[in-house]
N, C-alpha and C positions, 0 to 999 in steps of 0.2 A: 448565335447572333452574327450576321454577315459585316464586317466592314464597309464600310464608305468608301470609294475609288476617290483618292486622291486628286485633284483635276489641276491643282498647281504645278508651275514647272520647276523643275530642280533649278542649281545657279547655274549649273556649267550649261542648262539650255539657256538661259538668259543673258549671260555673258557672249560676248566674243571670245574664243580663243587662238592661241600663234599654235598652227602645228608647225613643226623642224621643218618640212618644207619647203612652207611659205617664208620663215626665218632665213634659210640657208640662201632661197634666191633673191631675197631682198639684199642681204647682205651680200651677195656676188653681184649684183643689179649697183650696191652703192659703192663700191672696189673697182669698180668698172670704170663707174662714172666722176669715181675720184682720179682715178688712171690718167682718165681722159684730161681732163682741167688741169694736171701736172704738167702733163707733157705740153699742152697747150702753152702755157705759164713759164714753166721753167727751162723747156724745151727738152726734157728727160724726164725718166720715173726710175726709180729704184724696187726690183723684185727679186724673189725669190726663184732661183731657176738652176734645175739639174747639182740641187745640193751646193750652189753659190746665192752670194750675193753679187747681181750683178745690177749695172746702170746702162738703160735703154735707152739711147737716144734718139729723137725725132728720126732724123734718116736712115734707121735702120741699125745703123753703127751701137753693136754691145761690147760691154768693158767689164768684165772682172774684178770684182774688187775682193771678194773675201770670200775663203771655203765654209761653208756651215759644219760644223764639226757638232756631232752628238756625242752627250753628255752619257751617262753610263748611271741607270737609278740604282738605288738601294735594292739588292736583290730580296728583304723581307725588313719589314717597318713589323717590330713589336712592342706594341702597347699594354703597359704594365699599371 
């Protein structure tokens, strides 16, 4: 006896979904535009750049504030 062809849609065709991305550029789209309203506001922004933390100001003028120093992991996590 032959089966019935299913005619319903699965969920994941009914739903929307976030692929990475659409995620990643929204998320660079709101980093952007948070940047912007800083420096707007406060007349500076604070970022990450060439392994410091430095502070950007309106006229171009950058300041060093702190080296980012990496951390060193656990060469092997065993779970007992």
């Amino acid at each position: 006896m032959a089966r019935k062809k299913n005619n319903r849609k699965t969920k994941t065709e009914d739903t929307a979904y976030l692929t990475k991305r659409i995620l990643v550029n929204a998320a660079k789209a709101g980093i952007r535009h948070a940047a912007r309203e800083t420096m707007e506001l406060m007349g500076y922004t604070i970022v990450a750049e060439d392994n410091w933390v430095v502070k950007k100001y309106r006229d171009g003028y950058t300041e060093k504030i702190s080296p980012i120093t990496k951390h060193k992991r656990p060469g092997k996590i065993v779970l007992k």
